[in-house]
C-alpha positions, 0 to 999 in steps of 0.5 A: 277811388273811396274804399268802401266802408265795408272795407275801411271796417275790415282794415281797422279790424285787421290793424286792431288784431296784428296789434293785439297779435304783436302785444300778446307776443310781447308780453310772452317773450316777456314772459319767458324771459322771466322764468330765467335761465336753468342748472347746466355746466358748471353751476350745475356741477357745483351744485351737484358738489353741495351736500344739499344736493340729491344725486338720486332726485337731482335736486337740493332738499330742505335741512329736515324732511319738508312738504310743500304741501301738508296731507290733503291740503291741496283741495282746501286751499284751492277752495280756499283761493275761490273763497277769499276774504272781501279784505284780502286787499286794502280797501283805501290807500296805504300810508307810505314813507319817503325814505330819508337816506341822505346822512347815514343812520347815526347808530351805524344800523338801520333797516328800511322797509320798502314792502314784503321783504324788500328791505334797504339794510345800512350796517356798519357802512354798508349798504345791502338791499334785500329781495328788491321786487320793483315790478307792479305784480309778483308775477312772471305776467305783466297783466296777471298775478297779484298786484302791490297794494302801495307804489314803490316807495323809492325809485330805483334810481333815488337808491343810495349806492349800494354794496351787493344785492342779496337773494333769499330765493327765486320765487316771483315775489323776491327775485324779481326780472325788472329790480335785477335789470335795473339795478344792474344798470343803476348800480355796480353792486355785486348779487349774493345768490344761493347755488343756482339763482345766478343762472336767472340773473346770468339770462338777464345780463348779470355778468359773472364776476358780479355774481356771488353764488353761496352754498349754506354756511358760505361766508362773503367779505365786503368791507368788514361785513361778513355776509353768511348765506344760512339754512332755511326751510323752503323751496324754489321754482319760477315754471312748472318744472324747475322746482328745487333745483336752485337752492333758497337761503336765509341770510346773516350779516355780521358786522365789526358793530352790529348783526343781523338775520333776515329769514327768506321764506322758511319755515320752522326748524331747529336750525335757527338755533345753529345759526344763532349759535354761530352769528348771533347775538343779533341786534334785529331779526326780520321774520316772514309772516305773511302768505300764511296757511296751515297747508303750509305750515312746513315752508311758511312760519307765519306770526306764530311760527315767527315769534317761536324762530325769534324766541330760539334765536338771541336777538333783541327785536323782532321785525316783521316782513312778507306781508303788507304788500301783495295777496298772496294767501287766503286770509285778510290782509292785516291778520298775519300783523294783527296776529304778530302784535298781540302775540308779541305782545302776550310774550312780551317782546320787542317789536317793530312794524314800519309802515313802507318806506319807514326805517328803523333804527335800534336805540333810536328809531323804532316804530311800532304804530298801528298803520295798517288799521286804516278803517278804524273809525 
């Protein structure tokens, strides 16, 4: 016998929710994965051995007293979010660039942007990529949070081999769950972490002995290339109640050749000033620029803030990161660039602005077109 209509209508209905019911539990055990793992046995205790380390907070601090959040600033920037510019995103697409990665930068130095702070750096031989964030949203969520402006401008399996995959910290927008899998698959490169972020890459299956867990001042070796985890000013957290307890680097590479010094997210202190004077001089510097507010103005540099660093630091061109790629403050999405130009400009320094997936090869290569302007008549 036909069932009935009313039945037949009853079914779909029941078939439509157990699939929504199995895709929301999908997605939350995706979700929870993503927050990564926590502090215990003996990555615990080794943290607990840093002299970063709180015994009294149970947590790492900042190389000077930091806020988070500057006095009264929570009210302003939650209003702030509710009040966003029409231009907080791009309003057409985004030029990118296919890396072209098959010969060797001819200088031995060359850095190519894939967005944000992704960065390919190819120094002496060596081959590092930076904070590869492959996922499509800066998120733990696979349907919310911000959203890349421009696809990924290399595959991750088109990646030239790679040496070792370095971490500034463990926020969504560095650390990324998906990047970290697949490279994990795709590559036998080794992961440079700060203390503590190896417990995430040790829950999504990174077995220890590619895991490479730096304190400040911590130094690696591979192939000639000292690779130095360095103070910076910040802090970490994937959930509601890790914050501070994995510690957030800057990282700098010195070569037989060639240095280099890649900020993280920090903000400013006069700890760029040691770090200059142990490693540099320093063929290229990479600030944070994006994702700037005055609330912020102790974990974030923004233009400002990133030209001040630059200037305490004896490199020869200063190279902007952390913008470009994902909404992730309160302002236009080419203000911290048009910020960064005019007053790099007005100081008269040396600058570059890739557009993804350009590179960038001191002496040789050096882009500084406007390719962010993408409205102007």
């Amino acid at each position: 016998m036909n069932a009935s209509p009313y039945l037949r209508v009853a079914l779909l209905i029941a078939a439509a929710t157990l699939v929504a019911l199995l895709l929301v539990l999908l997605h939350s055990t995706a979700w929870l994965a993503s927050l990564g793992g926590s502090l215990e046995g003996e990555r615990l205790e080794r943290a607990m051995a840093s002299p970063n380390w709180s015994a009294e907070e149970n947590i790492f601090l900042n190389p000077v007293e930091t806020s988070v959040m500057e006095p009264g600033g929570t009210w302003e920037t939650t209003r702030g979010w509710f009040s966003k510019p029409a231009d907080s995103v791009p309003s057409r697409e985004l030029p990118t660039n296919s890396p072209d990665l098959a010969s060797p930068p001819v200088s031995g130095l060359r850095l190519t942007w894939l967005g944000h702070s992704s960065t390919l750096l190819e120094i002496d031989g060596v081959r590092l990529l930076l904070d590869p964030v492959f996922s499509e949203r800066a998120s733990p969520s696979t349907i919310l949070g911000p959203k890349r402006f421009h696809p990924l401008v290399i595959q991750p399996d088109e990646l030239p081999t790679l040496d070792a995959v370095i971490i500034s910290h463990d926020h969504y927008d560095h650390l990324d769950m998906q990047a970290v899998k697949d490279l994990l698959h795709l590559s036998d490169a080794l992961f440079l972490v700060p203390l503590g972020v190896g417990a995430h890459l040790e829950r999504w299956g990174v077995p220890d002995e590619r895991i490479v867990e730096l304190n400040w001042w911590d130094e690696h070796d591979i192939k000639g290339l000292t690779i130095a985890a360095t103070p910076s000013r910040h802090f970490t957290g994937r959930g509601l109640f890790d914050r501070f307890e994995t510690l957030w680097a800057s990282w700098t590479f010195v070569g037989p050749e060639h240095r280099v010094f890649f900020s993280g997210d920090t903000g400013f202190f006069d700890g760029f000033k040691d770090i200059a004077k142990r490693y540099g001089p320093f063929d290229i510097a990479m600030y944070e620029i994006g994702a700037y507010h005055p609330a912020w103005g102790q974990i974030h540099l923004g233009p400002e803030g990133a030209l001040d660093a630059f200037e305490s630091m004896d490199a020869a061109i200063v190279m902007p990161i952390h913008w470009g790629s994902f909404d992730l403050g309160m302002h236009s999405w080419t203000e911290p660039i048009e910020t960064f130009v005019s007053l790099a400009e007005e100081r008269g320094h040396q600058w570059v602005t890739p557009a993804p997936g350009a590179s960038v090869e001191p002496g040789v290569t050096e882009p500084r077109s406007p390719w962010w302007r993408i409205n102007d008549p």
